[in-house]
C-alpha positions as CSV (number, residue, x, y, z in Angstrom):
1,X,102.2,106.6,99.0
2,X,103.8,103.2,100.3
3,X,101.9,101.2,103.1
4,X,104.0,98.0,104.7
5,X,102.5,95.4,107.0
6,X,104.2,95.0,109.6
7,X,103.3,92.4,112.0
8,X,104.9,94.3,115.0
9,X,103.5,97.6,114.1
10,X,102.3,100.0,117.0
11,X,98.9,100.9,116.5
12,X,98.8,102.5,113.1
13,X,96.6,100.8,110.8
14,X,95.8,101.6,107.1
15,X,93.0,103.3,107.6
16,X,94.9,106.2,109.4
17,X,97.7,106.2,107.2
18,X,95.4,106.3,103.9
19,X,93.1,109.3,105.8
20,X,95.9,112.3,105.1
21,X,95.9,111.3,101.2
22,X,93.1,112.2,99.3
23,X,90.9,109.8,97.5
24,X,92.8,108.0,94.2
25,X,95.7,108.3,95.5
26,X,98.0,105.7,94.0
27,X,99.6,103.1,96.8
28,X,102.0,100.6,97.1
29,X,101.4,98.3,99.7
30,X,103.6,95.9,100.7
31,X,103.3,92.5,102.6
32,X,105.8,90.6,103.6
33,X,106.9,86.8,103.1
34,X,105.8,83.7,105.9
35,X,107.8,84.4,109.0
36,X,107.9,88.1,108.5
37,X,109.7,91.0,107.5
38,X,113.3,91.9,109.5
39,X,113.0,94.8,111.8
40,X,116.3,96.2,109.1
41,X,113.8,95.6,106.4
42,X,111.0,97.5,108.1
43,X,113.5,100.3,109.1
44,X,114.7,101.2,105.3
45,X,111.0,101.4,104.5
46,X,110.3,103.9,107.2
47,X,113.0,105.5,106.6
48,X,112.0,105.9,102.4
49,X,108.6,107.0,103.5
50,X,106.2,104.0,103.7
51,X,104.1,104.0,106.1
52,X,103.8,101.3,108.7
53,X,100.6,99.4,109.6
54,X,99.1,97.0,111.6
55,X,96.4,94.7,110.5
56,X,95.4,93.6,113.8
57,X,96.4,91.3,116.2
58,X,96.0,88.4,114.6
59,X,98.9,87.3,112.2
60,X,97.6,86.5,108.6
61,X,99.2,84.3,105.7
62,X,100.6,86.6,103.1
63,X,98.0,86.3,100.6
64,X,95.2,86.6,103.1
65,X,96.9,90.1,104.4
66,X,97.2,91.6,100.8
67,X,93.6,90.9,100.4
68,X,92.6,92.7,103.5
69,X,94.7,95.1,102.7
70,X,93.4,95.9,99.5
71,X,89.5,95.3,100.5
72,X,90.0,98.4,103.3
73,X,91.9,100.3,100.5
74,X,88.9,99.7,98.5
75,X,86.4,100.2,100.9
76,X,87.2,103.5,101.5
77,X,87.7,104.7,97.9
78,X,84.3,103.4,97.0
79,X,82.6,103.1,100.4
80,X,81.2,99.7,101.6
81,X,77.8,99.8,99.8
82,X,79.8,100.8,96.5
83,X,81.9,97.4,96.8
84,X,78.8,95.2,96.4
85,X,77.1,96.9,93.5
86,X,76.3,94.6,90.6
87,X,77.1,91.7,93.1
88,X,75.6,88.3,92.1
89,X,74.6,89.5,88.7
């Protein structure tokens, strides 16, 4: 599975693209650089299968949007309460 962040994306966000795979499920999720990806560059990855996603309205540096990316990835693999077990130990 191949998520891209996509600044311009629709509605779709990562949760409703990860929720047809089933848990494990390797991805590849790709962000793109300051000043965004080109709608061409968006368009091949649609076209090879990646899925499209929005992370909100707000736009995000790269390295912030990877992280959120993978913290919702993780969030839903492990659940919420499984991301903070053995936290501050």
């Amino acid at each position: 599975m191949a998520v891209v962040a996509y600044e311009r994306a629709k509605s779709a966000t990562l949760s409703a693209a990860l929720s047809s795979y089933a848990t494990g499920t390797p991805i590849v999720i790709a962000v793109g650089p300051e000043g965004g990806l080109t709608a061409e560059e968006v368009e091949s990855a649609r076209e090879l299968g990646a899925h499209i996603v929005s992370l909100g309205p707000t736009i995000l540096r790269t390295e912030t949007a990877a992280a959120a990316l993978l913290a919702q990835r993780r969030s839903r693999s492990v659940g919420v309460k499984g991301m903070f077990e053995g936290a501050g130990r």
